[in-house]
Legacy VTK file of the C-alpha trace (Angstrom):
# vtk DataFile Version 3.0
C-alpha trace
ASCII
DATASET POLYDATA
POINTS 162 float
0.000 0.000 0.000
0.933 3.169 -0.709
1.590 6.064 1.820
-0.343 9.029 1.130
0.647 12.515 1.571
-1.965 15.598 2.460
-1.473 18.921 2.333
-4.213 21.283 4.300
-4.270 25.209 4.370
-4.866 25.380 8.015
-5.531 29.313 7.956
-4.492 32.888 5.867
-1.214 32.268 7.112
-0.688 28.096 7.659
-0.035 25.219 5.764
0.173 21.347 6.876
1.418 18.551 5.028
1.839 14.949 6.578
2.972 11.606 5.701
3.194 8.365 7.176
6.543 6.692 6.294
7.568 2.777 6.967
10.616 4.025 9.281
10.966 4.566 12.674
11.503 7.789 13.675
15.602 7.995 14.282
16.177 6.956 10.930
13.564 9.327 9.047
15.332 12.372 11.197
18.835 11.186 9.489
17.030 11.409 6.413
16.330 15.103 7.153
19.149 16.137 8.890
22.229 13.997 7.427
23.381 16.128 3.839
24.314 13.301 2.246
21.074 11.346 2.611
19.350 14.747 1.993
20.630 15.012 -1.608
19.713 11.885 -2.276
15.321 12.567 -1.695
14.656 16.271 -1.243
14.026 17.566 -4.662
11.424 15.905 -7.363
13.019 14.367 -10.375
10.259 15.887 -12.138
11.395 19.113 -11.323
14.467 18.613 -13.796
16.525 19.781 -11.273
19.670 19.058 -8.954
20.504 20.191 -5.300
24.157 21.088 -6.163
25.538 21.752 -2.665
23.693 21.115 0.597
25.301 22.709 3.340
23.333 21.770 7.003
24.691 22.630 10.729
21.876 21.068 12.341
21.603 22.925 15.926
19.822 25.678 17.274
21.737 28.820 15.504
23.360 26.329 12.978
22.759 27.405 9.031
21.681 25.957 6.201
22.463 26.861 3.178
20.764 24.568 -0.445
21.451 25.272 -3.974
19.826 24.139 -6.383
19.993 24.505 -10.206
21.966 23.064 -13.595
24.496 24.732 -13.439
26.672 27.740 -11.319
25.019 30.346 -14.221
21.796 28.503 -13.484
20.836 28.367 -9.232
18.541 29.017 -7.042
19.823 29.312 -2.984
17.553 28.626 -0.185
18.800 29.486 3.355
18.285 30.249 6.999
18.517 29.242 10.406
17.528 26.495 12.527
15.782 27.285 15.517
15.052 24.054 17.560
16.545 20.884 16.786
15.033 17.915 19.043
16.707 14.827 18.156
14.056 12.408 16.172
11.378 14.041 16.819
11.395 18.031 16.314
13.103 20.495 13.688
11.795 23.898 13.654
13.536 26.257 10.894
13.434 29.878 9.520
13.647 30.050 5.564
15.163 33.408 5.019
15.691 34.239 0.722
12.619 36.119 0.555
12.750 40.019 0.373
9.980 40.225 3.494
11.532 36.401 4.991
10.107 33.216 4.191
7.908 30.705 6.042
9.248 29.162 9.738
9.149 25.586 8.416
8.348 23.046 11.883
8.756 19.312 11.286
7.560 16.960 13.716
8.454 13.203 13.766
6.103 10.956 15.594
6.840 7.041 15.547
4.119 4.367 15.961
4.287 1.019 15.476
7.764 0.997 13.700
6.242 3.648 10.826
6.500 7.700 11.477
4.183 9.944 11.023
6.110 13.203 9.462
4.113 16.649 9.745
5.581 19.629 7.895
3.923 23.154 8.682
4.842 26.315 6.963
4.047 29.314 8.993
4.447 32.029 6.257
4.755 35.971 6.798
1.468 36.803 5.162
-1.660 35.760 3.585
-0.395 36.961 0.382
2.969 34.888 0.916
1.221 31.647 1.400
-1.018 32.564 -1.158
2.031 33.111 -3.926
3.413 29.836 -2.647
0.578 27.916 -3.508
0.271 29.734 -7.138
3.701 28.727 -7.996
2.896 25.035 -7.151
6.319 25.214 -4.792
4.138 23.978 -1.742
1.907 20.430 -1.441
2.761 19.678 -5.521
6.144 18.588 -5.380
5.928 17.314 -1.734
4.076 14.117 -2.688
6.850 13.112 -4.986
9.412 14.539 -2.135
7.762 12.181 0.139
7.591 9.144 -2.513
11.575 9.797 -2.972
12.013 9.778 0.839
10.043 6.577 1.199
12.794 4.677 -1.259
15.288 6.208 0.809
13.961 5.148 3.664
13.418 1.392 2.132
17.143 1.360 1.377
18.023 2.524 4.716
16.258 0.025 6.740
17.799 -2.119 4.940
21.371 -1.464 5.935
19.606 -1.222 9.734
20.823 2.401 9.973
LINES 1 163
162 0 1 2 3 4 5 6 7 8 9 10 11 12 13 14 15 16 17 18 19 20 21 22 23 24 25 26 27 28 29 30 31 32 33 34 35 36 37 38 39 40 41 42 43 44 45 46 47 48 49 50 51 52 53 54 55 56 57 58 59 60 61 62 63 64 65 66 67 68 69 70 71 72 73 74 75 76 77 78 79 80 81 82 83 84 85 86 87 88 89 90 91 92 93 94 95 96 97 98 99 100 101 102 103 104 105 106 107 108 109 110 111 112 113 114 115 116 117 118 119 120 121 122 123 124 125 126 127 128 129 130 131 132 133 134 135 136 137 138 139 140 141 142 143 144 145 146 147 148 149 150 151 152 153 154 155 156 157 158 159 160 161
């Protein structure tokens, strides 16, 4: 069966996306806060895309710092700070290339049963930010196939009883 990701506008300002994945919950925080197993799930193949360099000091006041992009002529940067870090089951993050600042991006891992259920909420600046988000289709779209990378990831993982 298939794991099925939502994605719910939770108010003007909110949005919520969750997953169950077939991990427990130490190994699905690697996932998210190792770089190397990062690169390997965070950004759609569909996208016809790379992340090129994935910087991550994951601690409260660490940086991260993703590029994305063909080429050095041809990137993107996303960037900011992390602002709790609770070991498998919390990250909480500021995403800071906007002009006005980006959403505070809070991930929760919850483990039941051997499986975790991941919750992402964006907490963005404005109505109009969230709103902009959604337009460009760089919110729920691409976080089902996200997810669907993470879950091989995860598969291979397990595997290897990380």
């Amino acid at each position: 069966m298939k794991n099925r990701t939502t994605a719910e506008r939770k108010s003007e300002r909110e949005l919520v996306v969750t997953r169950t994945v077939n991990a427990p919950a130490h190994i699905v925080f690697e996932a998210w806060t190792n770089p190397e197993l990062f690169k390997r799930w965070w950004v759609p193949k569909s996208a016809g895309v790379s992340l090129r360099s994935c910087e991550m000091d994951v601690r409260v006041g660490g940086k991260y710092r993703l590029v994305f992009g063909h080429d050095d002529s041809n990137s993107m940067a996303f960037y900011g700070t992390y602002i709790e870090v609770t070991p498998h089951s919390r990250l909480v993050w500021t995403n800071e290339e906007g002009e006005d600042g980006g959403p505070v991006t809070t991930v929760t891992f919850e483990e039941k049963g051997g499986k975790t259920l991941v919750v992402l909420h964006d907490l963005y600046p404005s109505k109009e930010a969230l709103d902009g988000a959604i337009a460009s289709g760089s919110t729920a779209g691409g976080m089902n196939e996200t997810f669907e990378q993470l879950d091989e990831l995860l598969a291979t993982l397990s595997d290897k009883g990380l």
